[in-house]
C-alpha positions as CSV (number, residue, x, y, z in Angstrom):
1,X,172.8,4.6,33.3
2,X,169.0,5.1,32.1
3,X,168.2,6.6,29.4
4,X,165.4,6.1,28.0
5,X,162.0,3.6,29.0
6,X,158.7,3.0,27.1
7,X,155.7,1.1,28.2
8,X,152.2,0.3,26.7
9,X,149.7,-1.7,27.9
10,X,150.5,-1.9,31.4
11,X,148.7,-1.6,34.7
12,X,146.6,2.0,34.2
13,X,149.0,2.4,31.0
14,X,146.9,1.9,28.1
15,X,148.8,3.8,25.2
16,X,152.8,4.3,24.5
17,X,154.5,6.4,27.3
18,X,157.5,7.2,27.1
19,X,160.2,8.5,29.8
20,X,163.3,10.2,28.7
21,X,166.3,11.2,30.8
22,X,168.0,13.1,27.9
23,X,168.8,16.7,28.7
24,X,168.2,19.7,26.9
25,X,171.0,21.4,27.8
26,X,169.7,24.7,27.9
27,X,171.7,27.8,28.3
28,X,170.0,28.9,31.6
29,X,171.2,26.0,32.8
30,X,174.6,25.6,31.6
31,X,176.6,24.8,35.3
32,X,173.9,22.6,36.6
33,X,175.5,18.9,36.9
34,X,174.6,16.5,33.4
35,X,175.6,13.1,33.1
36,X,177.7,12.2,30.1
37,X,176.4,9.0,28.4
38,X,179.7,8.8,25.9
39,X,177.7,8.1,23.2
40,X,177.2,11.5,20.9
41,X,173.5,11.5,19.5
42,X,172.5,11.4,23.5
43,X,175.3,12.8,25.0
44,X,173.9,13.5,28.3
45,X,171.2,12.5,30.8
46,X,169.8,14.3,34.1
47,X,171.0,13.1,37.4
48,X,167.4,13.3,38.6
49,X,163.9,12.9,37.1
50,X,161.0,13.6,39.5
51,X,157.2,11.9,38.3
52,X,154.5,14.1,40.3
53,X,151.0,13.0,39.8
54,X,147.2,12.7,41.8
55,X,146.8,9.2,43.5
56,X,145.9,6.7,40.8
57,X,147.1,9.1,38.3
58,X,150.1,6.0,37.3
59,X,153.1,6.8,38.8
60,X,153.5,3.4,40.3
61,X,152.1,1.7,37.4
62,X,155.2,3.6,35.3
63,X,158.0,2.7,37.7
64,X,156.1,-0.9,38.5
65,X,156.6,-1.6,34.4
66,X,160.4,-0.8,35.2
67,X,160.7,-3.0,37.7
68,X,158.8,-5.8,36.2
69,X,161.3,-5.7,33.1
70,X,164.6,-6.2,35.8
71,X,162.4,-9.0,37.3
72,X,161.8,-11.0,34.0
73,X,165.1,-10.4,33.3
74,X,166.4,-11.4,36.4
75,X,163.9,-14.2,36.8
76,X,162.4,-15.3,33.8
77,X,164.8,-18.5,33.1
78,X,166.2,-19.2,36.4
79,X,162.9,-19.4,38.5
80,X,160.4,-20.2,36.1
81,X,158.8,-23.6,34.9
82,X,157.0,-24.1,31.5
83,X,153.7,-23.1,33.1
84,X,154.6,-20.5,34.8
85,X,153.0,-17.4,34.6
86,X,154.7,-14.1,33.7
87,X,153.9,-11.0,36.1
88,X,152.0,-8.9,33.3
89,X,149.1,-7.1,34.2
90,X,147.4,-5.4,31.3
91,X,145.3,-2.4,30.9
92,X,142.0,-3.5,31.9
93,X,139.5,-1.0,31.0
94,X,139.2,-2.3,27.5
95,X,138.1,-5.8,25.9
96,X,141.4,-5.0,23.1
97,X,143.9,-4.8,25.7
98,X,143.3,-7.2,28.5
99,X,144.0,-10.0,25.8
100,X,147.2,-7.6,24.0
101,X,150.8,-8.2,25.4
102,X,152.1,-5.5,27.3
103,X,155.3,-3.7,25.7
104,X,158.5,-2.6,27.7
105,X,160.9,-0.7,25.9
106,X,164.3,0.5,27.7
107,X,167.8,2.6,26.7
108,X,170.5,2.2,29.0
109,X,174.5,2.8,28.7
110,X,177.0,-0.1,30.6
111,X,180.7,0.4,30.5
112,X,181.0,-1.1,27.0
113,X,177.9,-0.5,25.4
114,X,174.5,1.3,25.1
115,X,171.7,-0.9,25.0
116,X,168.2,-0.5,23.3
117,X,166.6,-3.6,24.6
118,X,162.3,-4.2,24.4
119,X,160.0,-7.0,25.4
120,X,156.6,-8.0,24.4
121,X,154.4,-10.3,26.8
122,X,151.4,-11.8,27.9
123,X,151.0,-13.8,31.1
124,X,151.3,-16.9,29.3
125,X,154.1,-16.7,26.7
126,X,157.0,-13.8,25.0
127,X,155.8,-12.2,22.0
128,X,158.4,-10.7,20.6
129,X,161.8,-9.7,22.2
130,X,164.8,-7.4,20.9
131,X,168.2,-6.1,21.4
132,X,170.3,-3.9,19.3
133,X,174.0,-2.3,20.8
134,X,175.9,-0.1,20.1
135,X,180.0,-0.2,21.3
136,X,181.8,2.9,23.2
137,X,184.0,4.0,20.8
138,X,184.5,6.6,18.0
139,X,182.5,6.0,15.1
140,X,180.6,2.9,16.3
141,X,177.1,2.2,14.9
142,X,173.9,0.7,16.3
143,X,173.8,-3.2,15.7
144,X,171.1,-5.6,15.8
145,X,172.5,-8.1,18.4
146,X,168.8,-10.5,18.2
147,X,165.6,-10.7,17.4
148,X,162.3,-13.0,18.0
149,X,159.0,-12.8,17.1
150,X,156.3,-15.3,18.1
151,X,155.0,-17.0,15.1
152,X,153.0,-20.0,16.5
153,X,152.6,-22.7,19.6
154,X,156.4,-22.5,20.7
155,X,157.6,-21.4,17.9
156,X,159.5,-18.4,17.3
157,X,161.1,-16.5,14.1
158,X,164.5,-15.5,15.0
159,X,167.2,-12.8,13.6
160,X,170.9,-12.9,14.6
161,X,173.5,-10.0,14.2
162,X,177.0,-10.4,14.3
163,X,178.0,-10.0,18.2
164,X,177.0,-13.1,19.7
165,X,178.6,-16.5,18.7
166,X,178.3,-19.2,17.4
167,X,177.2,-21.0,20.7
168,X,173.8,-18.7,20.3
169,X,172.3,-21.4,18.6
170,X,172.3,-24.2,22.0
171,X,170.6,-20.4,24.4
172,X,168.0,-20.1,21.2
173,X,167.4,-23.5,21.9
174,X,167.0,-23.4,25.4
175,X,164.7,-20.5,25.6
176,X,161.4,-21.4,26.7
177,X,158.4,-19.6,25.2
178,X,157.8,-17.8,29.2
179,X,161.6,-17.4,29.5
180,X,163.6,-14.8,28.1
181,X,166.3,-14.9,25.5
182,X,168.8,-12.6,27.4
183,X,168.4,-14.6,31.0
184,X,168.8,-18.0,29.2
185,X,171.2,-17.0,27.6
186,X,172.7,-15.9,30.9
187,X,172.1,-19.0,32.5
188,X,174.4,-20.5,30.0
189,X,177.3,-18.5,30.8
190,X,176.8,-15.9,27.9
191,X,179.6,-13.5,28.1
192,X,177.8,-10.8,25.7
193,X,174.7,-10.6,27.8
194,X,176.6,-10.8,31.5
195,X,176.6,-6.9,31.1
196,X,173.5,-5.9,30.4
197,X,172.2,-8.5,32.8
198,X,173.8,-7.4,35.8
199,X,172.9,-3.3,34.6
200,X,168.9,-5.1,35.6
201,X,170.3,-6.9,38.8
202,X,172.7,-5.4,40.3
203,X,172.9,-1.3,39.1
204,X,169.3,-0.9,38.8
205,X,167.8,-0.7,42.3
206,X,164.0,-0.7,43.2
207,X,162.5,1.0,46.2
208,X,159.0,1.6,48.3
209,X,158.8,3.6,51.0
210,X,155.5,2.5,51.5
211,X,157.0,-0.8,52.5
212,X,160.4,-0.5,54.7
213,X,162.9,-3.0,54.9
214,X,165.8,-2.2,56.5
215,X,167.9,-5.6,55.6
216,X,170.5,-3.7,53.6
217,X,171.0,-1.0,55.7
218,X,171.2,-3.5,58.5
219,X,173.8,-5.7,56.3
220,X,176.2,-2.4,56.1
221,X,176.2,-1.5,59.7
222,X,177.8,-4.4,60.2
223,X,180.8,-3.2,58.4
224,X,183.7,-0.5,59.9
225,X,183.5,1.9,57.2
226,X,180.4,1.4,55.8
227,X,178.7,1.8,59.2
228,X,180.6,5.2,59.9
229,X,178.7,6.4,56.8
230,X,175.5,5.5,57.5
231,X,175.9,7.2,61.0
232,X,177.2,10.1,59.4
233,X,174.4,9.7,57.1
234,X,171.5,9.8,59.6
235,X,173.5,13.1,61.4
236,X,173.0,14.8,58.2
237,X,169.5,14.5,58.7
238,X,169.8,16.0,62.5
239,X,168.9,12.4,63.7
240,X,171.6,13.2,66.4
241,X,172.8,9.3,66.3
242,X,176.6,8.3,68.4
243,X,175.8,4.8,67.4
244,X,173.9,2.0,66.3
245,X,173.7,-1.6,67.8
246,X,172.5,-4.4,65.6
247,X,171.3,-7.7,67.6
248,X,169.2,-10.9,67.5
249,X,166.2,-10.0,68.6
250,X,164.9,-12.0,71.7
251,X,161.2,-11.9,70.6
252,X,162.3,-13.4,67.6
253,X,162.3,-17.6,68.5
254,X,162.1,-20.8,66.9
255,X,158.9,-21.6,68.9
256,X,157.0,-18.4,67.2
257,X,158.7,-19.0,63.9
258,X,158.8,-22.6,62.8
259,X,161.7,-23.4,59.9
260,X,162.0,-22.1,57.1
261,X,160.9,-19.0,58.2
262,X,162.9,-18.7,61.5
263,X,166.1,-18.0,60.0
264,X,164.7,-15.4,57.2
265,X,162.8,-13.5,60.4
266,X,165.8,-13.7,62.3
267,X,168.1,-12.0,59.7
268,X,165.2,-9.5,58.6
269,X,164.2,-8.1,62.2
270,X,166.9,-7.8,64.0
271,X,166.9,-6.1,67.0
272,X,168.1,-2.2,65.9
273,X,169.2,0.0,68.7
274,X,170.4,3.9,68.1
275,X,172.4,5.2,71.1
276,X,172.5,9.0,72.1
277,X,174.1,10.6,74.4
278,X,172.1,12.8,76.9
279,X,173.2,16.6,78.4
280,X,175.7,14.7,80.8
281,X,177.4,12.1,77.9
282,X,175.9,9.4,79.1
283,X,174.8,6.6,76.7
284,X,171.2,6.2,76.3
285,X,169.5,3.3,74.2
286,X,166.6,4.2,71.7
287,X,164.8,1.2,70.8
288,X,164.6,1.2,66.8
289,X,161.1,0.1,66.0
290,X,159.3,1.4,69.2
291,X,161.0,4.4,70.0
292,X,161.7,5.7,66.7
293,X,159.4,7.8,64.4
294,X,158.0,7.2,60.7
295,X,160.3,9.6,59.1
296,X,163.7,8.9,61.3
297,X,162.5,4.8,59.6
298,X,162.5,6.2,56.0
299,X,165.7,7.8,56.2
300,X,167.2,4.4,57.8
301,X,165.9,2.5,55.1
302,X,166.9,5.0,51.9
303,X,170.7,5.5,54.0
304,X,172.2,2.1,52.5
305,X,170.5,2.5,49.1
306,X,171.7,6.5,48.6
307,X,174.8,5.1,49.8
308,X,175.7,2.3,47.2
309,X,174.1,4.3,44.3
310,X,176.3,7.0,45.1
311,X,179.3,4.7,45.3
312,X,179.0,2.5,42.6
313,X,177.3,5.3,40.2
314,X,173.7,3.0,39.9
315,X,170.5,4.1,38.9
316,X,167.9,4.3,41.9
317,X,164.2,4.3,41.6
318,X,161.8,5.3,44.6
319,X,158.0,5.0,44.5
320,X,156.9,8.0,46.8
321,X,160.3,9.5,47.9
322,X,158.4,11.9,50.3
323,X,156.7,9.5,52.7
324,X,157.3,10.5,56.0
325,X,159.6,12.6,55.0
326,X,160.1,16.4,56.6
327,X,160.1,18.6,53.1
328,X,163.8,19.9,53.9
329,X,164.8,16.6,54.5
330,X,163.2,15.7,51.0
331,X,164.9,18.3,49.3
332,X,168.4,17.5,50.8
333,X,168.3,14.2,49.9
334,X,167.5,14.9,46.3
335,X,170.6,17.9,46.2
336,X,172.8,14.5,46.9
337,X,172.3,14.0,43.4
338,X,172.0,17.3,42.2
339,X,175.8,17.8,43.4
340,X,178.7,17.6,41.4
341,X,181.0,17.9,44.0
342,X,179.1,14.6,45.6
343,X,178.0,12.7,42.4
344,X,181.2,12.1,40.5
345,X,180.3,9.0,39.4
346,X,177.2,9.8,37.7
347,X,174.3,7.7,39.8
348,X,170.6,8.8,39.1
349,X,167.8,9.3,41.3
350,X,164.5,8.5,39.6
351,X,161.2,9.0,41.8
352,X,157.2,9.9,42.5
353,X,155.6,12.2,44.7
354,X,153.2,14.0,45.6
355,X,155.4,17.0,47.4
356,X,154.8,19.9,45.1
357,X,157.8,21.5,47.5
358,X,160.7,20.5,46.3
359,X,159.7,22.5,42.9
360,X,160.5,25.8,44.4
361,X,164.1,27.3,44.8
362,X,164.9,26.0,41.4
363,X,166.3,23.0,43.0
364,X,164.7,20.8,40.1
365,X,165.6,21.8,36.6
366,X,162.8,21.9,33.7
367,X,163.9,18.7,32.0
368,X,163.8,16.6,35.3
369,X,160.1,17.2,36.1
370,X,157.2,15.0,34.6
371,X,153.8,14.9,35.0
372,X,151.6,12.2,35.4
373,X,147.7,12.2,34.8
374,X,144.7,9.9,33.6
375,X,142.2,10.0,31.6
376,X,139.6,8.1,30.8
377,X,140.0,7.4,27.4
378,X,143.7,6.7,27.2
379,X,144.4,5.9,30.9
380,X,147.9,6.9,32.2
381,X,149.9,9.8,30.0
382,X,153.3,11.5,31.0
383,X,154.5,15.1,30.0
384,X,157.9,16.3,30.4
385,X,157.2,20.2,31.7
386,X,159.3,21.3,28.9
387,X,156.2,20.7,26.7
388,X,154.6,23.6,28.2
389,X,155.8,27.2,28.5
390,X,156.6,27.6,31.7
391,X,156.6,30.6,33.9
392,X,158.9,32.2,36.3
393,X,160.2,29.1,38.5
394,X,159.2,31.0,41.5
395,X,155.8,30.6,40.7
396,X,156.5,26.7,39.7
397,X,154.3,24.9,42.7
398,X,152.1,27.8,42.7
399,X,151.1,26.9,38.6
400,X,150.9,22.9,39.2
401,X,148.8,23.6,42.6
402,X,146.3,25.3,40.3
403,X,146.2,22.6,37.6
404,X,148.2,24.0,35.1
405,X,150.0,21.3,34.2
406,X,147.9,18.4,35.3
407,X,148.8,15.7,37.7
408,X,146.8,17.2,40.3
409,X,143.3,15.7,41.7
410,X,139.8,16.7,40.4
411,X,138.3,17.1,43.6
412,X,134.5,17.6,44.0
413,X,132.1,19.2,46.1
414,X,130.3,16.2,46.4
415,X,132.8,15.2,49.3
416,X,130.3,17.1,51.5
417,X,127.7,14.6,50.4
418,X,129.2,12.3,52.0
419,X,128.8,13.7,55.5
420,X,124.4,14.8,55.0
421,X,123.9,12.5,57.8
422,X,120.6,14.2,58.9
423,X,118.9,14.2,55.3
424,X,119.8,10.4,55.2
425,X,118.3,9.7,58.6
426,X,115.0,11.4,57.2
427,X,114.5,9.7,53.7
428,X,115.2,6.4,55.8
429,X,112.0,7.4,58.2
430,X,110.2,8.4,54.8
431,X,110.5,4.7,53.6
């Protein structure tokens, strides 16, 4: 469960930001669904949080620094080499920052714990990297569980708490100076960290819908009950499906796709056909990839992901939710999470957009909308719409159409500029 995430210094990030999924609780929204965290100084989160903002306002950059912590987590140790490089990309707008390390900061609650877990890093090396926990049960208290700072060369000023034991010594050892303490450790069959670990690898998910890959929904229609809910899935969305064929696909050869890449083509194109019945019941094949649209591909895609977050309670993070999406089929996909007769075990749906629809009807509440803008002095900044004073909610898209709240483009009227072909063509026969 997420509850909190910082970044500075990061892509169009220059200064601090900082995301929280803490609710307010407010009275007018007392039967909306919360989340309980178990932990009493934040006892609940929102089941959604929705980042609207222009194009190149940030919102990518923001859930990009997300994703970029789970990698070096994930990565760091297992796939890296001494000179490897680490995937930071710095604010480059100023001389200060494109040399400064760029700072991720997260909160998140596992089964046994609540994390507050923060990295600093530059391509080259960690700067500093940090971990305190606190236990689910009555009375606990926030513990530092390590610390490092980077004092020189490979060289690194380390604080212990009292969780880890006595073997911490041989992962502090181990860590390389582009490898992370927490995924060494890891790689050393650290007990402590196994849990936090897998909340980066394995309840964490990432997604673009700019980008479709259909490999894990592909991967559960190969199961009995697992495919029944994808079809039933897809219905819900009036895609009208009886069932779905996966298959090699014949186009895909060894002679077109020499080794190593013929096995990872086969396995991530494979030939996906949707069968319907026409007005007599007779079977009719729909060729996946030529004969379906844009949007029917989306929902494909997001049906595995919504799926296992909604089974296994995870935390899912989608980079322009909307695209190619119909806006009802947007909004119903979103109410998934907003249900508490369908969410019962308390997955989250973080994502961008640009759809300024789904903010009427009241579907999202005040503390699960954001806004995302830039400026040229500070680059990226976020604001929670709780920081303004709000009107009516019917009049919600209507207010961040118009600019009230930012996140909108500044567009110009020198767009017509652009298209003064004649006045062109006549300074051109001046010269």
């Amino acid at each position: 469960m997420l509850i909190q995430f910082s970044i500075e210094n990061f892509g169009s990030i220059r200064t601090r930001q900082t995301l929280s999924l803490t609710t307010l609780g407010m009275s007018a929204d007392k039967d909306r669904l919360r989340l309980p965290t178990g932990f009493s100084d934040t006892p609940y989160v929102v089941p959604v949080c929705a980042l609207f903002g222009a194009n190149a306002a940030g919102k990518t950059s923001l859930l990009d620094g997300l994703q970029t912590l789970a990698r070096l987590v994930r990565s760091s140790a297992k796939e890296g080499t001494p000179d490897s490089s680490l995937p930071i990309r710095p604010y480059k707008l100023t001389e200060e920052t494109k040399s400064s390390p760029s700072t991720f900061e997260i909160v998140f609650a596992t089964e046994n714990y609540r994390f507050e877990y923060g990295v600093s890093a530059t391509k080259s090396a960690v700067q500093s990297e940090w971990m305190f926990a606190r236990r689910r049960v009555k009375r606990s208290k926030t513990q530092l569980v390590f610390e490092r700072n980077h004092v020189e060369a490979d060289r690194y000023e380390w604080k212990f708490g009292h969780l880890l034991p006595a073997s911490k010594d041989v992962w502090k050892d181990a860590t390389r100076a582009n490898a992370l303490f927490i995924s060494t450790s890891v790689q050393l069959n650290s007990d402590f960290f196994r849990e936090p670990f897998e909340w980066f690898t394995r309840e964490a998910s990432f997604l673009s819908t700019t980008s479709p890959d259909t490999i894990m929904t592909d991967e559960l229609l190969k199961g009995g009950p697992s495919k029944k809910r994808i079809i039933q899935l897809l219905n819900a969305f009036d895609l009208r499906v009886s069932d779905i064929e996966i298959s090699d696909d014949p186009r895909v050869t060894s002679e077109k796709f020499p080794k190593p890449f013929f096995d990872y083509v086969k396995a991530a194109m494979p030939k996906i056909t949707f069968i319907r019945e026409d007005e007599q019941g007779n079977r009719i094949e729909f060729d996946f990839r030529s004969e379906e649209s844009s949007g029917t591909h989306s929902i494909y895609q997001l049906a595995s992901y919504v799926i296992l977050t909604m089974a296994l309670g995870n935390t899912l993070i989608i980079d322009e939710l909307n695209t190619n999406l119909h806006p009802n089929a947007f909004r119903h996909l979103v109410r998934i999470f907003k249900s508490k007769r369908i969410n019962k075990k308390n997955a989250q749906l973080i994502f961008s957009t640009h759809d300024s629809s789904i903010l009427l009807g009241q579907l999202l509440a005040r503390d699960e909308i954001w806004f995302v803008n830039r400026s040229p002095a500070s680059g990226t900044e976020i604001t929670p719409l709780t920081e303004f004073s709000a009107r009516r909610e019917a009049a919600l898209q209507r207010q961040f159409l118009s600019g009230r709240y930012g996140g909108v483009p500044i567009l110009s009227n020198k767009l017509f500029e652009v298209f003064e072909f004649e006045s062109e063509d006549q300074n051109s026969e001046n010269n």
